[in-house]
C-alpha positions in Angstrom: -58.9 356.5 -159.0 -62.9 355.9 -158.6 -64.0 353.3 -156.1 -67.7 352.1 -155.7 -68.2 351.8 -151.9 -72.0 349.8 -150.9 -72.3 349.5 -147.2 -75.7 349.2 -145.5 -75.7 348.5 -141.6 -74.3 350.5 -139.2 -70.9 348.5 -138.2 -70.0 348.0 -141.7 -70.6 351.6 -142.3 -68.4 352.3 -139.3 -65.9 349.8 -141.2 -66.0 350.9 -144.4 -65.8 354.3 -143.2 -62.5 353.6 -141.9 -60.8 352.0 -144.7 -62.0 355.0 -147.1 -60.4 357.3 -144.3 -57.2 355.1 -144.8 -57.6 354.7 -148.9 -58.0 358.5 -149.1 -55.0 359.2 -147.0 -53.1 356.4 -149.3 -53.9 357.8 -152.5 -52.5 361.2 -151.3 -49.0 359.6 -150.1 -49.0 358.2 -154.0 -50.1 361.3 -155.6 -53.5 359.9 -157.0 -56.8 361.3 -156.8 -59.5 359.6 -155.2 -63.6 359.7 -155.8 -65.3 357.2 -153.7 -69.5 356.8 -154.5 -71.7 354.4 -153.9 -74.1 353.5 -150.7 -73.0 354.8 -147.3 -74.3 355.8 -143.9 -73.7 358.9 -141.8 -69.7 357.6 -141.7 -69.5 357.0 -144.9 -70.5 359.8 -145.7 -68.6 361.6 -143.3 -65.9 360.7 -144.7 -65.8 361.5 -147.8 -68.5 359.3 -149.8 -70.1 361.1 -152.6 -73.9 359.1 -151.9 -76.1 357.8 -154.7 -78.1 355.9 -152.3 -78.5 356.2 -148.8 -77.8 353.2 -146.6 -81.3 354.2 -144.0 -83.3 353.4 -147.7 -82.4 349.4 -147.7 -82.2 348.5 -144.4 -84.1 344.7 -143.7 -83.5 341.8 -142.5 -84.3 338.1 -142.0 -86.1 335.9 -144.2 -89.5 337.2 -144.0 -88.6 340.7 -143.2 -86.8 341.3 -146.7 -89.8 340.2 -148.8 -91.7 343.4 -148.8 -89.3 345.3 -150.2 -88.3 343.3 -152.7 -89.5 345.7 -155.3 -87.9 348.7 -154.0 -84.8 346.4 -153.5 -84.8 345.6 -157.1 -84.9 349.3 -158.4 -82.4 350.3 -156.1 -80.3 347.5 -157.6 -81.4 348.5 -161.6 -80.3 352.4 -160.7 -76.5 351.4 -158.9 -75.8 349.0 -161.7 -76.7 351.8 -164.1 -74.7 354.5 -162.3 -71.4 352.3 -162.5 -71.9 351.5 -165.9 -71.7 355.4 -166.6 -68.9 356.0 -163.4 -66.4 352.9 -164.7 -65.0 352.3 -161.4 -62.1 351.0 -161.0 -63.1 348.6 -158.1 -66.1 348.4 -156.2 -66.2 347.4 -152.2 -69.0 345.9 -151.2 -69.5 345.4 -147.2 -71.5 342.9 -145.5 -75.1 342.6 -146.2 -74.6 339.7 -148.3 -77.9 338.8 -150.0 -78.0 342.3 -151.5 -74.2 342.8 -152.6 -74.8 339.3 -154.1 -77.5 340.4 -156.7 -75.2 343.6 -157.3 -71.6 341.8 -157.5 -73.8 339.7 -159.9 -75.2 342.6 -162.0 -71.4 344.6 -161.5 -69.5 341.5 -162.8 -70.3 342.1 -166.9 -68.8 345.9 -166.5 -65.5 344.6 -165.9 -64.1 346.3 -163.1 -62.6 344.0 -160.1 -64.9 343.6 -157.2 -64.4 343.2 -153.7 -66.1 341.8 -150.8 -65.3 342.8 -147.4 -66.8 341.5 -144.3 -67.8 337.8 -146.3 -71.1 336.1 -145.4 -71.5 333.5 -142.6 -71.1 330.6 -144.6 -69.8 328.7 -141.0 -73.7 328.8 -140.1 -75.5 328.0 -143.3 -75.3 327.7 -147.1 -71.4 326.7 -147.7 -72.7 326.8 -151.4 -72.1 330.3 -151.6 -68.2 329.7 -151.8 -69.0 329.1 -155.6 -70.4 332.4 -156.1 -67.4 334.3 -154.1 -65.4 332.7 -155.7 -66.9 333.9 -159.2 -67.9 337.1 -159.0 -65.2 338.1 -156.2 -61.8 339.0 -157.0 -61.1 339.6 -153.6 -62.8 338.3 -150.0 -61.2 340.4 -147.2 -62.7 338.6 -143.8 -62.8 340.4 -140.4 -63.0 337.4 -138.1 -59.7 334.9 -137.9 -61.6 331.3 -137.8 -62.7 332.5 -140.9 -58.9 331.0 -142.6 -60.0 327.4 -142.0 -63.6 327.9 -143.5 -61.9 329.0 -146.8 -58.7 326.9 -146.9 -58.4 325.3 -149.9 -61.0 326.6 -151.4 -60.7 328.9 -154.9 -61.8 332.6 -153.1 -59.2 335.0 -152.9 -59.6 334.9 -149.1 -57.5 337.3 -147.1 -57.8 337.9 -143.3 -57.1 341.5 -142.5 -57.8 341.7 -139.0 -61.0 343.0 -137.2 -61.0 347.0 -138.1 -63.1 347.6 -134.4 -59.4 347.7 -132.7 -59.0 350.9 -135.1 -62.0 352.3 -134.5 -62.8 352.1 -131.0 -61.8 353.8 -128.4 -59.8 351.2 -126.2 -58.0 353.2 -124.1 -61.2 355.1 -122.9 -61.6 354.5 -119.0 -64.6 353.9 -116.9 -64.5 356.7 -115.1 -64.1 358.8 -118.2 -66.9 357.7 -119.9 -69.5 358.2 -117.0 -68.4 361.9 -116.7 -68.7 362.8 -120.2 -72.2 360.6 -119.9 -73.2 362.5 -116.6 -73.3 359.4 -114.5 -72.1 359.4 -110.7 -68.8 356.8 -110.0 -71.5 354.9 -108.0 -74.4 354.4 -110.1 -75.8 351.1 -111.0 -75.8 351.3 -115.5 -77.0 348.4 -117.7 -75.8 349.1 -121.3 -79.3 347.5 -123.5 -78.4 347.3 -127.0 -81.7 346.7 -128.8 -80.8 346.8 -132.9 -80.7 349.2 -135.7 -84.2 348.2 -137.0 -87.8 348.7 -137.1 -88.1 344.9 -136.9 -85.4 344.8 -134.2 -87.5 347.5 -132.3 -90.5 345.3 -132.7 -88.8 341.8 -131.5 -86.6 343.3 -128.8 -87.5 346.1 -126.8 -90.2 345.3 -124.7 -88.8 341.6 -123.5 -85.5 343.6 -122.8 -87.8 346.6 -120.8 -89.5 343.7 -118.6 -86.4 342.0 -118.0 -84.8 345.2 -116.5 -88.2 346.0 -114.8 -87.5 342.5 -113.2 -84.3 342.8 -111.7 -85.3 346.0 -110.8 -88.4 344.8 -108.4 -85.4 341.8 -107.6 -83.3 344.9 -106.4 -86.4 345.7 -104.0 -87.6 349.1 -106.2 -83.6 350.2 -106.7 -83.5 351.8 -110.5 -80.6 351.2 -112.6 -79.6 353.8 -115.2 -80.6 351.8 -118.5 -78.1 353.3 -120.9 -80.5 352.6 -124.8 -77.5 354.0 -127.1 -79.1 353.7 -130.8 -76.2 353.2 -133.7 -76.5 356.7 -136.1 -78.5 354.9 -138.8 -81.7 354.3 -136.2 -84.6 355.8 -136.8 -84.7 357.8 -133.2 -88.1 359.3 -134.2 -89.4 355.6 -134.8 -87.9 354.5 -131.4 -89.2 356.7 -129.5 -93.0 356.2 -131.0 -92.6 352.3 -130.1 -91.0 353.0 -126.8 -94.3 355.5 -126.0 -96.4 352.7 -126.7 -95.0 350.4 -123.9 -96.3 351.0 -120.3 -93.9 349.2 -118.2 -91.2 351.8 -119.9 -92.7 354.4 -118.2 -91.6 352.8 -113.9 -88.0 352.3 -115.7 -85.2 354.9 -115.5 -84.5 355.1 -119.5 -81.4 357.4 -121.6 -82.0 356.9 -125.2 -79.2 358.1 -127.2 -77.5 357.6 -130.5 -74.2 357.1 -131.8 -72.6 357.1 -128.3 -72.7 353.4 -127.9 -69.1 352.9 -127.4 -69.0 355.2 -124.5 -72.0 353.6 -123.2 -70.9 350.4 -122.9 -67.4 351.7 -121.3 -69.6 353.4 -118.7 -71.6 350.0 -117.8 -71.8 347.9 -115.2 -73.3 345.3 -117.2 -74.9 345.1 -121.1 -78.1 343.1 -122.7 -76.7 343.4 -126.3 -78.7 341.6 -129.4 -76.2 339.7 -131.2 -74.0 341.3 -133.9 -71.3 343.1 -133.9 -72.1 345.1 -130.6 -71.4 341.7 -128.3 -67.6 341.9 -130.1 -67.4 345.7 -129.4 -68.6 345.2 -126.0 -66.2 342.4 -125.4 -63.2 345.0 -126.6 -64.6 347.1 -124.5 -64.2 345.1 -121.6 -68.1 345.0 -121.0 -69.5 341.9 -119.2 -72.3 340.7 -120.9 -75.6 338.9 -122.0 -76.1 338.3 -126.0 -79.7 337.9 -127.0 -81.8 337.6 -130.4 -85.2 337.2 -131.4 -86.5 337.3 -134.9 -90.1 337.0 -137.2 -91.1 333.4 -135.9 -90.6 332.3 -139.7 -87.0 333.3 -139.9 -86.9 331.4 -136.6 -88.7 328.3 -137.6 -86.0 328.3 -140.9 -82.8 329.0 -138.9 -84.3 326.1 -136.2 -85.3 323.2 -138.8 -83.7 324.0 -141.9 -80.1 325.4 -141.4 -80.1 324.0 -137.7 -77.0 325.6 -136.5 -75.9 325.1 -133.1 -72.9 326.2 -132.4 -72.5 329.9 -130.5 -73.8 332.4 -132.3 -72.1 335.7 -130.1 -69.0 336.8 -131.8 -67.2 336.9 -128.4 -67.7 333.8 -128.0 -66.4 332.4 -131.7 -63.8 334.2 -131.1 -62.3 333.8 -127.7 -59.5 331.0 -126.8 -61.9 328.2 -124.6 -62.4 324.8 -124.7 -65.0 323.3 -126.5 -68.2 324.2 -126.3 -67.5 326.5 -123.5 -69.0 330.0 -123.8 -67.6 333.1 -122.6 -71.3 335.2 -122.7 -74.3 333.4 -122.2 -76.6 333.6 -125.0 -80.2 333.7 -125.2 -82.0 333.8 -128.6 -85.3 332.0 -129.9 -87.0 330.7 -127.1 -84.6 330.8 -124.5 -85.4 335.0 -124.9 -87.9 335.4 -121.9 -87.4 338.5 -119.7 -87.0 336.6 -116.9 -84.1 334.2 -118.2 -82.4 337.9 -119.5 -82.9 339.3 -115.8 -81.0 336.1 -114.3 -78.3 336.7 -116.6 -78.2 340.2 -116.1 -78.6 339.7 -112.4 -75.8 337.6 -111.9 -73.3 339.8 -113.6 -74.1 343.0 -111.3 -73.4 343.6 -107.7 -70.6 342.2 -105.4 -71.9 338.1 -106.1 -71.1 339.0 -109.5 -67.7 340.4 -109.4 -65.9 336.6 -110.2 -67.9 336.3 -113.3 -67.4 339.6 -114.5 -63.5 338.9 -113.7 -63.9 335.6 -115.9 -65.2 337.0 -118.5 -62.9 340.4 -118.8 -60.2 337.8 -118.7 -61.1 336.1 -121.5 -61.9 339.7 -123.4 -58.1 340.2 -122.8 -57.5 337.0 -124.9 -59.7 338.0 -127.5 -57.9 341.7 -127.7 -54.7 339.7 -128.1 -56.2 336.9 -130.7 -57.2 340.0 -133.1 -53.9 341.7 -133.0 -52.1 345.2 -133.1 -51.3 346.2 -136.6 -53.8 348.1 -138.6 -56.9 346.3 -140.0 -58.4 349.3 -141.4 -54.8 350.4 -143.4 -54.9 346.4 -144.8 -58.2 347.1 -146.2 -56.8 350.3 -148.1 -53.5 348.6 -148.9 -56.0 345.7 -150.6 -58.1 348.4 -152.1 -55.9 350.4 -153.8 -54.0 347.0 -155.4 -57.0 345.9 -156.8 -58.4 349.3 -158.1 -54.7 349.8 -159.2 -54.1 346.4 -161.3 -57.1 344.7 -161.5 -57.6 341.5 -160.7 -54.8 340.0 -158.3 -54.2 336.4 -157.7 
């Protein structure tokens, strides 16, 4: 069996990771040979994926952010269409990343060879259009998130919900304590968990409104320096970081740990977390984390996502997610404007120290619901199971 496995970022790396660990293991129950290829990370790739194209060469985002690489987006595209022409696959996976894996579904779809889409795009937040299109050049959409089954129902996408693979993949049973001594942090220390991004343009948007709103609870805290825990997912450039972080002064009066791929253990170890919104606000929710969601973008992409799509519902996965009333919010978020290091230190403020401990309970009790919302069985052996039908028989209704 050959599968084509694209994944970009570095949670659906993580993800896809995962359900190739659970394919492979799959095909060897049922006597078949595997070879998975495609576009992968440093999981991906750890796990088995032979790489055509490495997942650190196509990483951009927003609107504006894409449009230089545009031509380097289109060769990459040219060369993986012509390397499954010549590799036949018998199914292809492709992960997240939608405006890409659209433009490659589309140029995949005349080869023949069933395609899947795992991890489908937001279409609850903008362009609901894009149902069409899944729904041609998809045989299969296997969604993460649950209150993703009413956005498809009834529609012609062959939607299935497979559960969220992060309660396979992280380490849930991990304790506080635990974590700090494999970090080398004392039981008493004071640790913010600051989740930055991935990428360059995150680096540029983020970081230094996160270092002054740390620097500001920490003059708030009369001089007191909390261990800032900066874990970095594996497909960050730590090389770029640490030139951008040089060039900030006020980094230099703060008590800074960069790190990367330990931000699981990170966030276990925390007091408290500033994490940009993504997947990291749902993995710190799992990982019973108290914490503040925050995003800023190129003022372009912001002036679109403000005036044209106009979206204003949460944006924090915890908080689509979580059992609440409407309109209630288990994290506070602050993105656009409302991301001002000051606003970020009263947040973060409010979670830490003894005045904080009833928030903190309120929200670890409404991580608890969203733990039991997502469910026990396997996500990551669904995925496989889905695969391996798909690459085995084609399309399935």
């Amino acid at each position: 069996m050959k599968v084509f496995f694209s994944a970009a970022e570095a949670s659906s790396d993580t993800h896809a990771a995962e359900a190739l660990k659970r394919l492979t293991a799959l095909c060897g129950r049922r006597g078949v040979n595997l070879d998975a290829f495609g576009v992968g990370g440093p999981k991906l790739r750890a796990a088995g994926l032979r790489v055509l194209l490495p997942a650190e060469e196509l990483l951009a985002m927003g609107f504006v952010e894409v449009v230089g690489r545009l031509p380097k987006i289109r060769r990459d595209l040219a060369r993986l269409a012509r390397a499954a022409a010549i590799e036949k696959p018998d199914a292809a996976v492709l992960c997240d990343y939608p405006d890409f894996h659209f433009k490659l579904a589309r140029r995949f779809r005349p080869l023949g060879f069933p395609i899947a889409c795992f991890i489908p795009p937001k279409i609850w937040v903008w362009r609901k259009s894009r149902i069409r299109f899944l729904a041609e050049y998809y045989d299969r959409v296997l969604s993460i998130l649950p209150f993703e089954q009413s956005t498809y129902a009834g529609s012609p996408v062959a939607f299935r919900y497979v559960g969220n693979p992060l309660m396979d993949e992280l380490p849930l049973t991990l304790t506080r304590d635990a974590a700090r001594t494999a970090l080398g942090l004392g039981p008493d220390e004071t640790v913010i968990a600051m989740l930055v991004g991935s990428r360059p343009s995150e680096f540029r948007f983020h970081l230094e409104p996160m270092l002054k709103a740390v620097r500001i609870l920490q003059d708030r805290r009369g001089g007191e320096k909390p261990r800032v825990l900066v874990p970095l997912p594996e497909t960050a450039d730590l090389v770029l970081f640490r030139r951008r972080l040089a060039e900030i002064p006020i980094a230099q009066g703060l008590d800074l740990r960069v790190s990367r791929g330990d931000a699981w253990a990170a966030m276990k170890a925390a007091d408290a977390g500033l994490i940009k919104s993504g997947t990291s606000s749902l993995e710190a929710a799992l990982l019973d984390l108290p914490h503040v969601v925050v995003y800023r973008a190129h003022p372009v992409s912001e002036f679109i996502f403000k005036h044209l799509i106009r979206y204003r519902k949460p944006i924090s996965l915890t908080n689509l997610i979580a059992p609440k009333s409407p309109g209630a919010r288990v994290v506070p978020e602050l993105i656009l404007e409302r991301f001002t290091p000051g606003r970020m230190a009263d947040e973060l403020g409010a979670l830490l120290g003894e005045a904080g401990s009833s928030r903190r309970a309120e929200m670890r009790g409404a991580f608890s619901e969203i733990r039991r919302v997502l469910g026990e069985r396997s996500p990551s052996e669904r995925v496989a199971e889905e695969i391996f039908a798909l690459a085995s028989g084609g399309k399935t209704p």
